[in-house]
Every structure is written in structure tokens, then in C-alpha cells.
Backbone bond lengths (Angstrom), bond angles and torsions (degrees), N, CA, C in turn:
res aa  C-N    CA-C-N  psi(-1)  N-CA   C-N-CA  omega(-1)  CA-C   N-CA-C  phi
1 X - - - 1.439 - - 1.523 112.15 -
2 X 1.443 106.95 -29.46 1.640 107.75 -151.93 1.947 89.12 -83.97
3 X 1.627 117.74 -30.83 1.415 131.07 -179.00 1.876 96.50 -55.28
4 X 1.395 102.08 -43.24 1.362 96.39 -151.60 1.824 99.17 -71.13
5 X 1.154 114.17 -25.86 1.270 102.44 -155.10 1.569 101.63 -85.83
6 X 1.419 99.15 -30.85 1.471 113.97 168.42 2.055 111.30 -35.78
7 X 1.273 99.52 -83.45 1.287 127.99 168.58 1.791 121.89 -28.60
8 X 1.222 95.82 -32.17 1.927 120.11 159.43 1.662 104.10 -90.06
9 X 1.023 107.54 -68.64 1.614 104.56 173.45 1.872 109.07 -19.18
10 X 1.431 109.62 -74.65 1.406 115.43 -160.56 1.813 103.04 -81.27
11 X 1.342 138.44 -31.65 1.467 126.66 132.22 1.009 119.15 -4.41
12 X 1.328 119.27 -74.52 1.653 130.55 -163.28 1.833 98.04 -80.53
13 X 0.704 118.05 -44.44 1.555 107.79 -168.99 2.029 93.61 -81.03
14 X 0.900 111.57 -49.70 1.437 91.21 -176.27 1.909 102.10 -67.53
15 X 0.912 94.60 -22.52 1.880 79.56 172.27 1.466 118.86 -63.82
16 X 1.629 117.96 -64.76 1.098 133.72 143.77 1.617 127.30 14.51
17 X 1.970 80.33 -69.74 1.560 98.68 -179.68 1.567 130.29 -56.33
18 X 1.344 81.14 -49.76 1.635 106.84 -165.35 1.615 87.35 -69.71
19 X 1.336 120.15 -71.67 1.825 119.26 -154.85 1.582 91.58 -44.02
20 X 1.354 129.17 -23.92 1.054 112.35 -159.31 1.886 126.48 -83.33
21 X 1.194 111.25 -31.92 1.301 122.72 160.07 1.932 109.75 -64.65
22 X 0.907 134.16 -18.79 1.318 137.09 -164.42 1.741 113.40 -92.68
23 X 1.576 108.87 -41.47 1.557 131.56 171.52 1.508 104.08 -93.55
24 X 1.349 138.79 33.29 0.889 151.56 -176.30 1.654 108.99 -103.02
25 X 1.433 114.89 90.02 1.588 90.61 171.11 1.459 141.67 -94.04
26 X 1.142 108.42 138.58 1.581 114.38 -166.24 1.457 116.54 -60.72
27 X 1.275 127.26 123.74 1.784 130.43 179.23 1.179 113.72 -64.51
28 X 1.711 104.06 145.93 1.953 99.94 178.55 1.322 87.11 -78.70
29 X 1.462 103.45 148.54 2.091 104.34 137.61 1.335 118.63 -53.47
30 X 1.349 70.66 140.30 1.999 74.21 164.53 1.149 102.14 -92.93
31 X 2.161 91.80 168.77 1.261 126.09 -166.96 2.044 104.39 -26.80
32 X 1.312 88.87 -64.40 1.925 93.92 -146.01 1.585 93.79 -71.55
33 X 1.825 126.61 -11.78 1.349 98.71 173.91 1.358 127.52 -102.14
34 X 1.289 112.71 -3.84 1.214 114.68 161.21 1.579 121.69 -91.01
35 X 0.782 115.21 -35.38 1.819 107.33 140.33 1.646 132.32 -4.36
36 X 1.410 67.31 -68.80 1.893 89.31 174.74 1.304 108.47 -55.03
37 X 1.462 105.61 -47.79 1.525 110.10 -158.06 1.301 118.30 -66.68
38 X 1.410 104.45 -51.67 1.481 131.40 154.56 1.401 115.05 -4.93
39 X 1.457 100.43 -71.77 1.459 119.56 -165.04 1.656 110.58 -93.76
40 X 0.949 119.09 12.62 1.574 143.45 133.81 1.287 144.92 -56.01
41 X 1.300 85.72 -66.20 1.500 120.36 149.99 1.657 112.24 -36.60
42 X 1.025 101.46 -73.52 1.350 129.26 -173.80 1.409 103.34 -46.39
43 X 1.516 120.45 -63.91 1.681 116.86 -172.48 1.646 97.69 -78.28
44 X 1.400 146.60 4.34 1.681 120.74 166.12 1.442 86.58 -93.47
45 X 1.193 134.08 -52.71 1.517 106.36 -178.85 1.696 123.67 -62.85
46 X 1.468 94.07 19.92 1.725 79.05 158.57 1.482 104.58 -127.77
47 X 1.606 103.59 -20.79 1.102 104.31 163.37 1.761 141.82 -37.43
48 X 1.598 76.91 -38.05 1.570 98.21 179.36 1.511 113.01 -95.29
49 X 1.142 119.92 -1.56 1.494 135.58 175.20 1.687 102.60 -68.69
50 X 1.746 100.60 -41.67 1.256 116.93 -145.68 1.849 94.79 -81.97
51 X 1.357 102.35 -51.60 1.440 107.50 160.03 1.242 140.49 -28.15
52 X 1.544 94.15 -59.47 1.682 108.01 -174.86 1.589 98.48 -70.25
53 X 1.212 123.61 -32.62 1.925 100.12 167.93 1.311 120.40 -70.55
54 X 1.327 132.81 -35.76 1.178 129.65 148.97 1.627 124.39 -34.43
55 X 1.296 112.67 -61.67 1.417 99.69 -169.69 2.452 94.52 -133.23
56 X 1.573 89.16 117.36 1.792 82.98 -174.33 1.208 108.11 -95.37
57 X 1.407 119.22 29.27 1.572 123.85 -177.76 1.929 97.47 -100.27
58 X 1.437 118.80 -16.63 1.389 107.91 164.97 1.204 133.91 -61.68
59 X 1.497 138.82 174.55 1.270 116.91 -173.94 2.071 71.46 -136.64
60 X 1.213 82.21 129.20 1.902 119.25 176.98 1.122 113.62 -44.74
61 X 1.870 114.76 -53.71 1.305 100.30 175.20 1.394 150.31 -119.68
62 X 1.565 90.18 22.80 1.663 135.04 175.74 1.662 86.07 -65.00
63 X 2.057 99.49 -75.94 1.458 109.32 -148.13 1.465 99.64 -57.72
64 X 1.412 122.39 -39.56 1.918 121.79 156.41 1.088 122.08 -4.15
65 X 1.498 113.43 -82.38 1.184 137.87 -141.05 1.384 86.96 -99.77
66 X 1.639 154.27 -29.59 1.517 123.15 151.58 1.451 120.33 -70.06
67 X 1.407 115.14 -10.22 1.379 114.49 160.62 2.050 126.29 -50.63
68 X 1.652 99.61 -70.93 1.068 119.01 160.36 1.297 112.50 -43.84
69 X 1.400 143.12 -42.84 1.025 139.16 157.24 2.098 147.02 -29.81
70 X 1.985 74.05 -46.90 1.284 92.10 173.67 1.740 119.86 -88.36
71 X 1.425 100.67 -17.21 1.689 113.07 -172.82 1.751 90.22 -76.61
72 X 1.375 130.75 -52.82 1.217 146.16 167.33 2.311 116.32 -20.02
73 X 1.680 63.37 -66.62 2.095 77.81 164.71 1.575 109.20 -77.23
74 X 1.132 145.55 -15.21 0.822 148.99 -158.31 1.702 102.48 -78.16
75 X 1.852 94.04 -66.14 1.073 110.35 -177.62 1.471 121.40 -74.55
76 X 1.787 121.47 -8.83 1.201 120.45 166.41 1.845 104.87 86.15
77 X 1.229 84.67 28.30 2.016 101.72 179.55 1.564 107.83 -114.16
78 X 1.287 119.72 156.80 1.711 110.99 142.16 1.084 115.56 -101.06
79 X 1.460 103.32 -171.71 1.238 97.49 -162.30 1.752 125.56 -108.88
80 X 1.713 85.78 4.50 1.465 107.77 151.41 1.338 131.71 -68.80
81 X 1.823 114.76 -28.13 1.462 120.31 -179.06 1.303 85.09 -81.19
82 X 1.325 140.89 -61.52 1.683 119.85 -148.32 1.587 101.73 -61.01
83 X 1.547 122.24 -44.32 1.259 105.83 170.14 1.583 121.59 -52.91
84 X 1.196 134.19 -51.83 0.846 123.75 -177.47 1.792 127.44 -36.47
85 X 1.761 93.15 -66.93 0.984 105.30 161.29 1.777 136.27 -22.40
86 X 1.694 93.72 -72.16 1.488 97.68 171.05 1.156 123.58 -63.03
87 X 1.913 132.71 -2.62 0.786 132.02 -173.97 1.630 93.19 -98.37
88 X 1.398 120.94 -37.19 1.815 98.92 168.79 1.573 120.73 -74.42
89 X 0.931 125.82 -23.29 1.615 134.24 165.99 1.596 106.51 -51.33
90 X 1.374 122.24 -39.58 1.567 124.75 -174.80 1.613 105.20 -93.26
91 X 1.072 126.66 -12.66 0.988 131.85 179.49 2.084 111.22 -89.59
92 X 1.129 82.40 -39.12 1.637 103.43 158.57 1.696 133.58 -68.00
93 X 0.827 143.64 37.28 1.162 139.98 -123.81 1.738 106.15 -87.17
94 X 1.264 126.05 -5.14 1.427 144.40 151.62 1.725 96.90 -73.73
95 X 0.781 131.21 -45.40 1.676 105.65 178.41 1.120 117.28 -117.50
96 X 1.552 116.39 25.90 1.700 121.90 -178.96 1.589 88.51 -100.70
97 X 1.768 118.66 -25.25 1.428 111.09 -174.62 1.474 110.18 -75.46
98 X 1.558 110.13 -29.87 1.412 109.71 -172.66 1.431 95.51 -71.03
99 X 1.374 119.89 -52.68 2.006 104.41 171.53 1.102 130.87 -32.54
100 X 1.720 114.85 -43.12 1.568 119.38 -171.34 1.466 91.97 -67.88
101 X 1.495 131.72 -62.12 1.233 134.59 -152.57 1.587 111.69 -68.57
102 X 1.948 98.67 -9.23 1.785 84.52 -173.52 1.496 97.47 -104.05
103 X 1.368 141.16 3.40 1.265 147.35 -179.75 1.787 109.68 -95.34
104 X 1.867 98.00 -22.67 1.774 79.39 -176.48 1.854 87.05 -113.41
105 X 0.934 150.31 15.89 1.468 134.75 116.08 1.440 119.23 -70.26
106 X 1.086 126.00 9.11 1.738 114.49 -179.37 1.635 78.56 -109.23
107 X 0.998 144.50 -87.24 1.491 131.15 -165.92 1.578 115.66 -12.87
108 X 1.274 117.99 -64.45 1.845 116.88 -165.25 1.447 91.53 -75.55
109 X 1.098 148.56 -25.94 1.439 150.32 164.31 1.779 109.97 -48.31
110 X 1.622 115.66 -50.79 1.156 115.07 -178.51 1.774 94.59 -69.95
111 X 0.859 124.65 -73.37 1.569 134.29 -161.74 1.128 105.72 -37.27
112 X 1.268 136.10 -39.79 1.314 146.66 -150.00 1.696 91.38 -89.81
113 X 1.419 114.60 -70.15 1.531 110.74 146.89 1.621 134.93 2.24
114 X 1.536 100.92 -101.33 1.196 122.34 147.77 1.997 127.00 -10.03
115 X 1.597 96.98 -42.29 1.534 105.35 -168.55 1.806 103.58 -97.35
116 X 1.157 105.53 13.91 1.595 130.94 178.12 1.600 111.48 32.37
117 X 1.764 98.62 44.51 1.685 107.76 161.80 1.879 99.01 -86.33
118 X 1.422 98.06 160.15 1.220 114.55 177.37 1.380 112.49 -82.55
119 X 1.428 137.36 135.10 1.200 131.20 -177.25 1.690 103.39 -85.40
């Protein structure tokens, strides 16, 4: 008896377990961190633009995709949430505009930065 209940016991908890990571839904980022990411995003793919004229023995979307990779760790995301994400932002199209508009004012904001004038 004492086997059987055991044997149901760990059934149910590994059932439990498992359904439970699977019905789990994943959170958008918010606005200001995917923003960031965005526009991250944005400078290794030019980064790597910048490369591939330098050297045409790379392959474009290998060196990409460890790019994107590293902006990903960077930001402490995978790379399933940023998709996700950008996939509810586009689906949104009232706050996919406020994204576009907060990524191409966050760019001349960094640069301007970056070019170590005083604001």
C-alpha cells in the first residue's frame, strides 16, 4: 500500500511539474527595455555590415546571429522573449508606433552621448 501511494505521489508531482513550465506565459518587456535592445540590435547589424567589407570571407548570417546573441546576454533576455515580445508590440500597432518612435529618438540621444558633448 505504502509503494502504491508512493508511486501516485511522484506521478502527480512529476505531472504537476512538468505541465507547469509549459502553461507558463512568458512576459513582454517593457517599453524602455526593449528599446534598448532594439537599438542594439540595430548597431551589430551594422556592425557586422561594417565587417563584412573588411573581411568577405565571413558568412553574414552566422557572424549575425552570434552578434544578436551576445546583445541578448548582454541584456539578460533570450532570445525567445525579445521575439516574443516584438511579436506583441507588432501585433499592437498603437504601441509598436510608440516603439518605432522611441528607438529612432533613442539612437541620436546615444550618439550625441557617445560624442562626449555636454547636453
Amino acid at each position: 500500500m505504502k509503494m502504491f501511494i508512493c508511486c501516485v505521489f511522484v506521478v502527480l508531482a512529476s505531472f504537476i511539474f512538468s505541465c507547469n513550465g509549459k502553461n507558463k506565459k512568458m512576459e513582454v518587456l517593457p517599453l524602455d527595455t526593449i528599446k534598448v535592445v532594439m537599438w542594439d540590435l540595430l548597431n551589430a547589424e551594422e556592425l557586422n555590415n561594417l565587417l563584412i567589407l573588411k573581411d568577405s570571407a565571413l558568412l553574414k548570417t552566422k557572424n549575425n546571429l552570434l552578434l544578436y546573441q551576445q546583445v541578448f546576454y548582454l541584456h539578460h533576455i533570450s532570445k525567445e522573449q525579445f521575439y516574443y515580445s516584438y511579436q506583441f508590440y507588432e501585433k499592437h500597432p498603437d504601441k509598436f508606433k510608440i516603439l518605432m518612435d522611441s528607438v529612432s529618438s533613442y539612437g541620436p540621444r546615444q550618439r550625441f552621448k557617445m560624442s562626449g558633448k555636454a547636453e
